[in-house]
N, C-alpha and C positions, 0 to 999 in steps of 0.2 A: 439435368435441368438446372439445379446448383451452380453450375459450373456456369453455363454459359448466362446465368443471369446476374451471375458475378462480374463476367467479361462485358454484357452488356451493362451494365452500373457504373463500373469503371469507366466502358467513354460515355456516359450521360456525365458522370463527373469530371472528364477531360473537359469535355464542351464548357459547364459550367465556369472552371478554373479559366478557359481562356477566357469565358466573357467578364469574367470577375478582372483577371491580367488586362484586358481593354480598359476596365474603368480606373485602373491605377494610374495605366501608362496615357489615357487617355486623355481629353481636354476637356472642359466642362463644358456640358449642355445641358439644354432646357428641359424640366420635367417633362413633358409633354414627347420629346425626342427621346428621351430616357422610356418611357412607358411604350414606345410604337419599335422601340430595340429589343425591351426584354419581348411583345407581342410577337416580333419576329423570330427569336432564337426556341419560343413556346413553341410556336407554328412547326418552325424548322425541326424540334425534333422530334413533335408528334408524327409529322410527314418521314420522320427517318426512321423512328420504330415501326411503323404501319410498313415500311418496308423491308425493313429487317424482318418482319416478320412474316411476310409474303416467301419472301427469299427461302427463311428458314422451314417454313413449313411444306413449301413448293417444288425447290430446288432439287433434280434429279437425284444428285446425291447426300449425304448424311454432312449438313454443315459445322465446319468448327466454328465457332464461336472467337476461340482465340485469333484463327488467321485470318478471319472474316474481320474483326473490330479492329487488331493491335497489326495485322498486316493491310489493311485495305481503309477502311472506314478513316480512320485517323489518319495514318498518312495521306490518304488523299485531301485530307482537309487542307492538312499543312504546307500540301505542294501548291496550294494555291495565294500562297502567302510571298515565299523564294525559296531556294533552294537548299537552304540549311537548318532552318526549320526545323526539327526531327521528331518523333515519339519514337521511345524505344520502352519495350513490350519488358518485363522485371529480369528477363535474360539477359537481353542488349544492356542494360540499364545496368547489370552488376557487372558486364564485360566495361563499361565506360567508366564506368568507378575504379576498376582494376587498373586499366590504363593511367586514367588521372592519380591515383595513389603509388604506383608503381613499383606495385608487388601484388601475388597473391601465392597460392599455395596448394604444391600439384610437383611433378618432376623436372619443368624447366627443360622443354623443349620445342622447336616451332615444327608443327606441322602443315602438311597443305595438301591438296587435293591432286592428284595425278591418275590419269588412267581409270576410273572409280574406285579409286585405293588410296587409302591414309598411305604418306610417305613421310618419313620423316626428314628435315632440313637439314638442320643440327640441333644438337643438346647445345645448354648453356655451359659455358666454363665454368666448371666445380657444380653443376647441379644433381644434383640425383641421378638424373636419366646419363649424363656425362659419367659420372662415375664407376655406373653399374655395365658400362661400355656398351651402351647404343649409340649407331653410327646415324653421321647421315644414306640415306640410302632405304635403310629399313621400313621394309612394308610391316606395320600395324595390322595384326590380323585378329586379334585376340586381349580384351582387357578386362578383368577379377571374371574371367571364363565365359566372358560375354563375346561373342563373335561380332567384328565390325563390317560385314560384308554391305549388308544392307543400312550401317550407318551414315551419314554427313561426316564429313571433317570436323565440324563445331560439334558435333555429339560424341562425338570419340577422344576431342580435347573435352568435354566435362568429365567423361570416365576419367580422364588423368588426374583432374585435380581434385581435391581433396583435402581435410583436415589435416595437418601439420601431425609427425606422427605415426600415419597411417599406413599400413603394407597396400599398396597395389599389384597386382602378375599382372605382365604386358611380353606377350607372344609376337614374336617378327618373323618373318620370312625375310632372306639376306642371301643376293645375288651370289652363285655361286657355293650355298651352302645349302646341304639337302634338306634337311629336315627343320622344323620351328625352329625357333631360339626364344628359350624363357630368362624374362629375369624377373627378380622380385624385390621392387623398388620399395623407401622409404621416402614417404610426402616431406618435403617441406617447405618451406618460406623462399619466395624467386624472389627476387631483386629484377626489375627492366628497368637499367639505368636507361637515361635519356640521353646522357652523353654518354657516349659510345666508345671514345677517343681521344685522351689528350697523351700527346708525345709529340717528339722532336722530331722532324723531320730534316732538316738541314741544320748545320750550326746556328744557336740563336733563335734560329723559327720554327715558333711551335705550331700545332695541328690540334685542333678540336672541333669535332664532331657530334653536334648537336642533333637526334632525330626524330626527337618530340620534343615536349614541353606539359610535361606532369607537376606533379606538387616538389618534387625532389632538384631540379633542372636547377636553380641558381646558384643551389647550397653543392652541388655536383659539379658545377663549372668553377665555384670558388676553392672548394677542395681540390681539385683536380690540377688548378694553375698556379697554387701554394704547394703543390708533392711536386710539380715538375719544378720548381721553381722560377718564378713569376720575374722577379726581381733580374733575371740575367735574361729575358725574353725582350728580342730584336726584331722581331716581327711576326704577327699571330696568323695565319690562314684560321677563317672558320665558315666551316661548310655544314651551309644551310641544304643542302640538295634533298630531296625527297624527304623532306621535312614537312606536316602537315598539319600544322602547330597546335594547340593544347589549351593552354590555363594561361588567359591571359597577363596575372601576375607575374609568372613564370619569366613571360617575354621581357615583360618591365624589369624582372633583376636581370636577364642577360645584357638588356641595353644598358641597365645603370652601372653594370660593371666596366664599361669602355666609355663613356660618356663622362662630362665631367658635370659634378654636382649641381644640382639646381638647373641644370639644362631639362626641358621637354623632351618628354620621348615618347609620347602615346596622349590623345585626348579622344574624348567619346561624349557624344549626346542622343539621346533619344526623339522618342515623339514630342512627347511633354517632361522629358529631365533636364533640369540645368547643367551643361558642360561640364564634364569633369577630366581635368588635366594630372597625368601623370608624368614625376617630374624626375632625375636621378638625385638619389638621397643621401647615397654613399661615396657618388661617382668612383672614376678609376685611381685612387689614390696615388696620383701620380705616375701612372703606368703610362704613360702614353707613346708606345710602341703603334708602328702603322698596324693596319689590320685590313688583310684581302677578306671581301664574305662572298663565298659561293652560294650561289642559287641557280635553282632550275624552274621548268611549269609548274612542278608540283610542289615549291616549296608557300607553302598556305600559312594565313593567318597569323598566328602569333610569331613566324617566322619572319612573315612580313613587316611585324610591326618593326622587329630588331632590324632587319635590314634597312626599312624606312626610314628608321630615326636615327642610325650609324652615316645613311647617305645622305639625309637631310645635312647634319650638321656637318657632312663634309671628315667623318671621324675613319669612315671605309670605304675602299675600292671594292665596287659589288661588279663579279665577276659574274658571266652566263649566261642564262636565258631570261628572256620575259616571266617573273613570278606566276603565282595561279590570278591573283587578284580578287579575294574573299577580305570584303573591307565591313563583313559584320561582325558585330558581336552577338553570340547566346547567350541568356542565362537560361540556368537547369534547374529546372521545378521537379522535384520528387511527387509522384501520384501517390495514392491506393494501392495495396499489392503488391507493390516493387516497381513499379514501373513509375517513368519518368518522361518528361516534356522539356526538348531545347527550343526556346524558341527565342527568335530574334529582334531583340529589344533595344541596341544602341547600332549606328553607325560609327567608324573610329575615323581618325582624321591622323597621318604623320607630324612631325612637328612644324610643318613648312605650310601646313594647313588641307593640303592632298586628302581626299577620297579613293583610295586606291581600289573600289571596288570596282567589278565590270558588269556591264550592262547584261542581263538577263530578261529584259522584258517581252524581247523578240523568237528568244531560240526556245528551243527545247531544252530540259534539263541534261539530256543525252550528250548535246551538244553543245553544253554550257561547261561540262565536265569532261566533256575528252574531247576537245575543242583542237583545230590544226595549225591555227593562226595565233603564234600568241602575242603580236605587236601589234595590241590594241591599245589605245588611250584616248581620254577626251580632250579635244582641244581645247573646248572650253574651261577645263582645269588647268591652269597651267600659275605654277609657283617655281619658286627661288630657294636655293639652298643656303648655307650660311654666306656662302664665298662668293654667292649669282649665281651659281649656273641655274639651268633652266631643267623643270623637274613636271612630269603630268604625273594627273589623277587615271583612271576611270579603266587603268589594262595591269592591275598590280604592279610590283616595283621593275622599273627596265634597269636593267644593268648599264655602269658606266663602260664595261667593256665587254661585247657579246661575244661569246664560245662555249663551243657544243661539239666535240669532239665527233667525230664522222667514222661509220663504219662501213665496209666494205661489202661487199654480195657474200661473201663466207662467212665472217664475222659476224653477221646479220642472220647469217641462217644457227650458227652453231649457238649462239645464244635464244634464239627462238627456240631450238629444238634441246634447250639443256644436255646439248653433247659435255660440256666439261662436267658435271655432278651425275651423268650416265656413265663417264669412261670411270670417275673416280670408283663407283659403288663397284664399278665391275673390276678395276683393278685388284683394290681393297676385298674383294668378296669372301674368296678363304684363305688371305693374307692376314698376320699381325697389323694393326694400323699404327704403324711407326714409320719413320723415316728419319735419316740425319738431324742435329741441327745445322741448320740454315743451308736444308738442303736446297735443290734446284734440277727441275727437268734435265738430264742428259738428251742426246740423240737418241738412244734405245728407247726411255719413253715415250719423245715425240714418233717416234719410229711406231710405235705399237697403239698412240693415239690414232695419228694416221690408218692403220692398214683397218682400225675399231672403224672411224668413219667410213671406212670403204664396206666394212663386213656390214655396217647401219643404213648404208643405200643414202650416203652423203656423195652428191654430186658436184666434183671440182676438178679443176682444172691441177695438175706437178708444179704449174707457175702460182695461182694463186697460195696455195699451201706455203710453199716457198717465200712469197710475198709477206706473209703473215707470222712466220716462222716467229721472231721476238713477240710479237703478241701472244700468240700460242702457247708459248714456252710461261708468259707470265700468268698466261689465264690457267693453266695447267696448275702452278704452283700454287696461285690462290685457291683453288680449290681442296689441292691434294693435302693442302697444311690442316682445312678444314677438317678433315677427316682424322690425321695423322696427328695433328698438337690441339688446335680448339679455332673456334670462333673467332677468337681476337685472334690469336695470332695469321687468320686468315685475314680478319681486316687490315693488320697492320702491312701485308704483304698489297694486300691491294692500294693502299695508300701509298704506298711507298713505290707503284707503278702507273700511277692514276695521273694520266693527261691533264688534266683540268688542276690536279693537285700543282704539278709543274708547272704550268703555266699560271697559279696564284703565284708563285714564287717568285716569278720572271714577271709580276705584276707588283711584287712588293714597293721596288723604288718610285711606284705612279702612287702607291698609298701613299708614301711618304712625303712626296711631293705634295701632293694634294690637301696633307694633314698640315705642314708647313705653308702654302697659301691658306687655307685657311683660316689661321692664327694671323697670319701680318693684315690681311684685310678685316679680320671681328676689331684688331688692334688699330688700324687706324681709322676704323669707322667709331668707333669707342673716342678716339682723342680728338673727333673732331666736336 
């Protein structure tokens, strides 16, 4: 009874804090309208205890309290506001903090859900879980002698983490080996950079891979472009792709690192706030190297801003698809308990004065979020970049050159069906996981990929296989590296055969172009 009158207090206190958050952000009105609002929100929640309590006392089975308030009650309030919105329950709430700080402390591995079985993805390079030689592949069966049969995923990653320190036993099951596998790991401190990747990929042009945007993200990209050295860089690729962005700060130093000083790169107002503009501070001291920016649907928010404000001023070629088009901003109120409230307080505007948000007033939230169409925009917004060109609001950022790499009826299936991280665990099973450096699929493994497909009731054609053969062989590799050397060195294989990456490439001399008119037209509109 404790408990859930804890859970119920909490959102009486939610509620309060947002009526409290209305009269900050709000506009001023007449006592008289003030007294028939707070009459209203009295009303409202004597009407929602009277039925909370119906519920609770009536309801065939035994109610929680917790998923009753912090899954149901509050979020449905929120959804009626837009779609980002959030409450998240003192769980969620320290999972969001983790991400935004970009670290916490446990053995540094991704897992994820398969089959109703914890699988594991890969360990991080140099983590605990990494070094005590857990593979990708590894079924999770067992952790400090607790059985995960009947666990979630998100409950079998809190068993992992842990105070810095700490011994954990985590028991696998591992294709092709009979019996468990134990190991007895030591907790400590994970690092999730945000940038994933900087290196060279062709003479002069570097690669950086941005896929958040935490509290660490500016100081990680400045780091990262001073070890490779910055100063001999001819042209940058930066890929935005399935990025779903962060901390808006965050976004503000990537833009001001390629911008040049005192340029706009992000402004934001609210209901009742005065605009607030953010400008580059440090700008790119001098670097100004063209820069292709990849993006996709998924690349959200604070990703957006950077793409925005590099395409506004004409600084980047934004390669690929139609953005997400998330043109709000949160702020995050800490509750009671541990738990916390996003809720959406500014609208942000690129620097050309664009609303990049999309419309959600009509759809459902299902449909707003895994949407098919993504060249949307309002005509009604329509701005100018530094040089003219012509730029909308209201369907997230469109790319100046749209590509989206295309896959086949096979290719489409063997990635649906995670055949290459299938064939890998099953290769690797009760193999060493070594292999050459810079090794590379022969025929005998595509040979014995192939006949796995046929033995997995994979339906194809001797010609499409054939067809696919160099794809094959690269997706093979990326995989097989994962298991065999680490993570990164799996990215960096996949970067280094990634379409889209090539084709930034063969887009560079259009940045350049483009960065070069732009400068002679800011310059003679300036001298006139």
């Amino acid at each position: 009874m404790a408990q859930k009158r804890r859970s119920f207090l909490l959102f009486l206190s939610t509620i309060a804090i947002c009526a409290v958050l209305g009269g900050i952000y709000g506009p001023r009105v007449e006592v008289a309208s003030a007294a028939s609002d707070e009459d209203g929100v009295r009303n409202g929640l004597k009407a929602f205890t009277k039925a909370y309590e119906l519920v609770e006392e009536n309801f065939a089975d035994p109610v929680n309290p917790d998923k009753a308030i912090y899954k149901g009650a509050v979020p449905g309030m929120l959804r009626t506001l837009d779609p980002h919105s959030n409450f998240f329950d003192p769980h969620d709430f320290q999972l969001l903090r983790e991400d935004q700080k970009g670290h916490y402390f446990g053995v540094g591995m991704t897992v994820q859900p398969r089959n109703n079985k914890t699988i594991v993805l890969a360990p991080f390079n140099g983590s605990p879980a990494y070094k005590a030689g857990i593979r990708p592949g590894d079924v999770i069966i067992e952790v400090n002698d607790k059985k995960t049969d009947n666990l979630t995923t998100t409950e079998v990653a809190d068993l992992l983490k842990g105070p810095r320190g700490t011994p954990v036993q985590i028991v696998v099951m591992r294709e092709g080996v009979e019996k468990p596998i134990t190991f007895n790991v030591v907790r400590d401190e994970i690092s999730r950079k945000s940038v994933q990747d900087v290196m060279w990929i062709r003479p002069g042009i570097a690669y950086v891979d941005i896929d958040q945007f935490n509290e660490n993200t500016g100081k990680e990209l400045e780091d990262g472009l001073r070890k490779l050295g910055e100063n001999t860089v001819k042209g940058l690729v930066l890929d935005l792709r399935e990025n779903p962005g962060g901390l808006l700060s965050e976004g503000v130093a990537v833009a001001d690192h390629f911008l040049q000083k005192g340029q706009t790169i992000v402004s934001h107002r609210g209901r009742a706030s005065a605009e607030k503009v953010y400008s580059a501070r440090r700008g790119n001291m001098g670097h100004d190297y063209p820069v292709v920016v990849l993006v996709n649907r998924y690349s959200a928010s604070a990703a957006e801003i950077v793409a925005g404000a590099l395409q506004d001023h004409d600084r980047a070629w934004v390669l690929g698809d139609n953005t997400f088009g998330k043109g709000l901003v949160q702020t995050v109120y800490p509750l009671s308990e541990g738990a916390g409230l996003a809720l959406t307080t500014f609208k942000y505007y690129t620097p050309s004065g664009r609303q990049i948000q999309r419309d959600y007033s009509n759809i459902s939230f299902f449909d707003y979020y895994y949407r098919k169409d993504t060249a949307t925009r309002n005509p009604m917004d329509v701005k100018m970049t530094d040089s003219g060109r012509t730029v909308y609001g209201g369907g997230g950022i469109a790319p100046d050159e749209h590509y989206a790499p295309k896959y086949g009826r096979l290719q489409t299936e063997l990635l649906r069906k995670f055949a290459f991280f299938n064939f890998t665990k099953h290769y690797f099973g009760n193999r060493e996981a070594k292999l050459p450096k810079g090794w590379v699929p022969d025929e005998a493994i595509q040979t014995q990929f192939h006949d796995f497909l046929m033995e997995q009731g994979f339906k194809f054609t001797e010609a499409e296989f054939a067809q696919d053969h160099e794809w094959v062989k690269q997706s093979l590799q990326r995989e097989m590296y994962m298991t065999a050397f680490s993570i990164d060195e799996s990215r960096r294989v996949a970067v280094e055969s990634d379409p889209m990456v090539e084709k930034a490439v063969e887009a560079m001399p259009k940045a350049k172009a483009l960065l070069d008119n732009a400068r002679k037209i800011v310059a003679q509109r300036m001298a006139k």
